[in-house]
C-alpha positions, -999 to 999 in steps of 0.1 A, spaced: -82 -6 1 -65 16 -24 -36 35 -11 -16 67 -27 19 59 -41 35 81 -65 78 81 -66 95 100 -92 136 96 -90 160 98 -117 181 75 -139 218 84 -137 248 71 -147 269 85 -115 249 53 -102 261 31 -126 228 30 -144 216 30 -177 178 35 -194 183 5 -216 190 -15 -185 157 1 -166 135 -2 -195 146 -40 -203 141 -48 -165 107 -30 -162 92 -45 -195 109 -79 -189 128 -81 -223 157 -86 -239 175 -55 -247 212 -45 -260 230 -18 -251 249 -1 -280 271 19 -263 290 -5 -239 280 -37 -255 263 -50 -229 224 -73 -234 200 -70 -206 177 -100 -206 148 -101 -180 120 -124 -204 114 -146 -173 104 -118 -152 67 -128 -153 48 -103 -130 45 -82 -164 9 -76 -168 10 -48 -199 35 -27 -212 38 -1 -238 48 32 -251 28 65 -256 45 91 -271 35 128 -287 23 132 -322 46 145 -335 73 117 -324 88 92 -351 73 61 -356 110 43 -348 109 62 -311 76 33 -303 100 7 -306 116 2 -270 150 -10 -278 161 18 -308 143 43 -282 162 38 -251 196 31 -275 187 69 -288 184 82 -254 218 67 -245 234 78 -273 223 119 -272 241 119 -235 275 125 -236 286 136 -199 296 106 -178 271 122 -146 241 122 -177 209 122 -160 193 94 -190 161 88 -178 131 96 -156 111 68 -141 74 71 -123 62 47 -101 27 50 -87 6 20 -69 -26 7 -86 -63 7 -67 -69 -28 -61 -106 -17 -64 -101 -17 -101 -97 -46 -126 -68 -45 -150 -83 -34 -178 -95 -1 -157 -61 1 -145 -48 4 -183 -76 31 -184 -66 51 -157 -24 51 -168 -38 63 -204 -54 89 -191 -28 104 -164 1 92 -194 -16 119 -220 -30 149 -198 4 149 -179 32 133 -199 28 129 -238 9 160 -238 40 179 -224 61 163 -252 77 137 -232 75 97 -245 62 75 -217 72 35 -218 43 23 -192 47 -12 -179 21 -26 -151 37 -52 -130 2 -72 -115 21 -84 -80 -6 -102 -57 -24 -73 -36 1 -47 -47 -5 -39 -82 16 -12 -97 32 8 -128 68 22 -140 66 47 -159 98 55 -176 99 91 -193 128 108 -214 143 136 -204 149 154 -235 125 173 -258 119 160 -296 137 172 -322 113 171 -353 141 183 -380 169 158 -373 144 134 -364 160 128 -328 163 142 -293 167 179 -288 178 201 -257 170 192 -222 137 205 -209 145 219 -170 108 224 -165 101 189 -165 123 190 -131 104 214 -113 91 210 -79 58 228 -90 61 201 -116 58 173 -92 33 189 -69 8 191 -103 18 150 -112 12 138 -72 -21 158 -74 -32 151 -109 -26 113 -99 -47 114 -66 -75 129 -91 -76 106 -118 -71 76 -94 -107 93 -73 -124 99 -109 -120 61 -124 -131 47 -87 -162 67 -87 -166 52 -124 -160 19 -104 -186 28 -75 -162 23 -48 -165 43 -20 -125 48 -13 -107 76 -21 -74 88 -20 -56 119 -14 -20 127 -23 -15 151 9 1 145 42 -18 135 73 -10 163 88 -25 190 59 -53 161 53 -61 175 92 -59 134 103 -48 126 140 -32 96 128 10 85 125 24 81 92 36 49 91 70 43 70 76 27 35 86 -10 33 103 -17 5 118 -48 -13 145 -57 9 119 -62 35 96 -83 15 121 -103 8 130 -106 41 96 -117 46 97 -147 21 124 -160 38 108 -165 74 123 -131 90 108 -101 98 116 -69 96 118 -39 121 100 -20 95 70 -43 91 73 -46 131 66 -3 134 43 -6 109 18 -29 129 20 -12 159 14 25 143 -15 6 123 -26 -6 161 -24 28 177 -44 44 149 -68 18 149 -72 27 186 -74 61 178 -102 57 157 -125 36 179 -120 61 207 -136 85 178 -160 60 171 -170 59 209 -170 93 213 -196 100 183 -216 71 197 -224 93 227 -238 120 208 -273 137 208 -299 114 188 -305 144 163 -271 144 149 -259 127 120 -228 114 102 -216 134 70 -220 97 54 -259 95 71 -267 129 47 -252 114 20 -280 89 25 -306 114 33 -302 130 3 -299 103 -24 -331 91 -7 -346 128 -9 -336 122 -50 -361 98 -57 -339 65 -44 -365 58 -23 -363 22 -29 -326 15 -13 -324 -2 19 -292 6 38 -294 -27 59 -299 -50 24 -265 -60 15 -277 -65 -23 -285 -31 -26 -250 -17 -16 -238 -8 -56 -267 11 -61 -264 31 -25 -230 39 -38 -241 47 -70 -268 73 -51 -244 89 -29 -215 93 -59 -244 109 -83 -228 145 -80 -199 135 -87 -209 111 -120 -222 134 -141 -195 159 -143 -171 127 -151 -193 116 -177 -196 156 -190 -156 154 -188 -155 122 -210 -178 129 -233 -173 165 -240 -171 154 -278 -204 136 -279 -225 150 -257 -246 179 -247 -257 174 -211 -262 148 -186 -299 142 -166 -306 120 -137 -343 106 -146 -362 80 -136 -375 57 -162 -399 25 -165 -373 3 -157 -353 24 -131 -333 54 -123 -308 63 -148 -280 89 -160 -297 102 -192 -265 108 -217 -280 137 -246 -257 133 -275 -254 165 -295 -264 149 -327 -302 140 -307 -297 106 -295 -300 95 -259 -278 67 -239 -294 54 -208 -265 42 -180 -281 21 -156 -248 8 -141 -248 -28 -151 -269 -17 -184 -268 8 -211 -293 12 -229 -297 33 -268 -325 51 -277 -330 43 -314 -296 27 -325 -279 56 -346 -240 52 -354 -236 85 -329 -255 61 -300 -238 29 -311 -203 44 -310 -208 63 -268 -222 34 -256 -188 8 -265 -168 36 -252 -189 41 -221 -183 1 -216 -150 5 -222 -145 30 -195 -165 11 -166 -137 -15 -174 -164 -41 -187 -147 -77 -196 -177 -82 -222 -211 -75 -236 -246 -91 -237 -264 -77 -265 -302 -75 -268 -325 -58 -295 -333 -65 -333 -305 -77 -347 -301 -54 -371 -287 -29 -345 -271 -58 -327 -252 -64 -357 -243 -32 -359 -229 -29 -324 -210 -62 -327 -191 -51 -360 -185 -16 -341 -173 -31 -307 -150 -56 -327 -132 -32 -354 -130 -5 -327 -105 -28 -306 -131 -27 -279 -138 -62 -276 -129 -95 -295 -160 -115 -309 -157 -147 -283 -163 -114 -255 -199 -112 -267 -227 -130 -262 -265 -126 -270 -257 -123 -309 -245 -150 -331 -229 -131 -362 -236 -136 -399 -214 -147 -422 -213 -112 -435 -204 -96 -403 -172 -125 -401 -164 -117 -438 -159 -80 -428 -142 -87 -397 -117 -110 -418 -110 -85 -441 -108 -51 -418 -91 -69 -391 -72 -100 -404 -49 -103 -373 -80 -115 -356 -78 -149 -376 -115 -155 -374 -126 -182 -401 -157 -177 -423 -180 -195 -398 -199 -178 -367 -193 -212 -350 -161 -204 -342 -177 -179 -318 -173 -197 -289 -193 -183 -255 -173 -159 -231 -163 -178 -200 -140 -172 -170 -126 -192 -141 -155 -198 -111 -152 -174 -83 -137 -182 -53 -161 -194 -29 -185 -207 -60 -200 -241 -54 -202 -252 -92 -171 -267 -103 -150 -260 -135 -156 -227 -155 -188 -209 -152 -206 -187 -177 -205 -148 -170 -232 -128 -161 -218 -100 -188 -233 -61 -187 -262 -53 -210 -259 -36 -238 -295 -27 -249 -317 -9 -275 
């Protein structure tokens, strides 16, 4: 389940360290070191899932490059105890698929980072059941006029500053699994102020992993089980103890229940195990619709639970007059306007969706193909139900040449992805994508 991480420490050179060294090892590249000469060469580091770098608007173009930036940040520190760099690291929800993870860094990068005028060199390292990020921030404010680094900013080393970036991450981490549907949550507080009669248990760390790999174990790992034990006691006493209540009394989760049922989701059966998504999809409905509102503050007016022929739905009222109809796995357009077009890819963007499966005339299909393509959304091979015209590759060609796709809608091939484990078919399988429909 997911768990809260979030380390901030510093870069110093009292330490021996450097930021061209930290940013070549966290990207896994090949960096030199202007100052002392030295190249830092980590390309075979290979848990590197994404990196890149977000910076302010009003940065230079050359500050996006990672080796001239973290040379620059070297080079403005002159003191031999410089403090050179400031580096992030926060754990990933395993609930979440990588491309929500990229999602939810962009997010926390701009509200709490870029927009503060820092520049942010994000790099997701995708280790098996511990998925995480480095974020890797300079310390110094921009300097538009000599088109470098400018003074220190001291604010940035607050403690109220850290308190706002451990709680804004806790948030952001909540919002994108209730975007998800998962029921787990986490909360940047301590046991203790959380009000939980559990024991903290202590942080790992590589040395003990490694430890691991080679057949020993460590005293760490051994305290950890046996506080994970002794909770896990601790909570079947509570279990116990609740068990022996009066009939009449119910869980806080059992009213959750109650009251999606009360809002028309009469049809969900909490004993049918393929009915589970849309219980969670119930019981997270107050919280959905002010996300959506958040999201689409630029689109849309309003946001309406309704029930409709083929469902219940979140009603999306664009200000323009159109209407997007999220059904979870679908979305569904009213009348196929640009306006309707343009929400619903970014909608499917921010669920995490790996592709589409259009259906509809396809004149609007067309439409939403060329939009979900030149918009970076998704590549052509990622959607199905539509094969495009030549006209629609001809434009692609042209507006996005990097693409390489050839003047033939043969070369759209059909979206396919390893079997899931457990699947009895053998070799690749096609994918039941989300609907896109008009």
């Amino acid at each position: 389940m997911a768990i809260y991480h979030l380390s901030v420490k510093l870069i110093t050179r009292t330490t021996g360290r450097s930021a061209t060294a930290a940013a070549a090892y966290r990207a896994g590249e090949k960096i030199h070191d202007n100052r002392t000469g030295q190249t830092f060469d980590y390309t075979r580091k290979k848990e590197v899932s994404d990196r890149r770098i977000f910076a302010p608007p009003n940065a230079p173009q050359w500050m996006k490059d990672r080796e001239q930036l973290w040379n620059a940040v070297e080079q403005s520190e002159t003191r031999k105890d410089a403090q050179v760099a400031r580096e992030i690291e926060v754990a990933l929800p395993i609930e979440l698929s990588p491309s929500q993870h990229i999602i939810l860094l962009e997010r926390f990068v701009h509200t709490q980072l870029t927009s503060k005028g820092m520049i942010a060199d994000v790099c997701i390292h995708n280790k098996k059941g511990n998925p995480h990020a480095h974020i890797l921030l300079t310390t110094r404010e921009i300097n538009v006029t000599n088109d470098g680094f400018g003074k220190k900013n001291r604010e940035w080393n607050s403690k109220e500053q850290l308190e706002e970036w451990r709680e804004q991450w806790a948030k952001h981490c909540n919002r994108r699994l209730s975007i998800a549907s998962s029921k787990n949550r986490i909360d940047h507080r301590s046991l203790q102020d959380q009000g939980l009669d559990q024991i903290p248990t202590v942080h790992v760390g590589a040395n003990c992993n490694a430890m691991d790999k080679r057949g020993f174990t460590s005293k760490r790992k051994e305290l950890n089980t046996l506080i994970k034990e002794k909770n896990m006691s601790n909570e079947k006493s509570k279990q116990l103890i609740a068990s022996l209540k009066l009939e009449g009394e119910t869980s806080p989760i059992q009213q959750e229940i109650v009251q999606a049922k009360k809002s028309k989701h009469l049809f969900l059966n909490p004993t049918d195990t393929k009915n589970n998504r849309k219980y969670r999809e119930a019981i997270f409905a107050r919280t959905y619709i002010p996300i959506l509102l958040e999201i689409f503050a630029d689109h849309c007016k309003g946001v309406d639970e309704v029930e409709t022929e083929i469902g219940i739905c979140f009603q999306i009222n664009l200000i323009g007059g159109g209407k997007i109809y999220d059904y979870g796995s679908q979305i569904k357009i009213a009348s196929g306007t640009d306006e309707e077009i343009k929400v619903a890819i970014k909608l499917a963007v921010e669920k995490g969706w790996q592709g589409l499966h259009l259906t509809g005339s396809d004149e609007v299909k067309s439409q939403i193909f060329l939009q979900a393509v030149l918009s970076g959304a998704f590549r052509p091979e990622q959607i199905t139900g539509y094969k495009p015209s030549k006209s629609d590759l001809e434009v692609i060609r042209d507006c996005k040449p990097i693409l390489n796709i050839a003047n033939d809608s043969n070369v759209i091939k059909s979206y396919v992805v390893e079997k899931a484990e457990g699947s009895s078919t053998d070799g690749a399988e096609q994918v039941h994508l989300p609907r896109l429909k008009i």
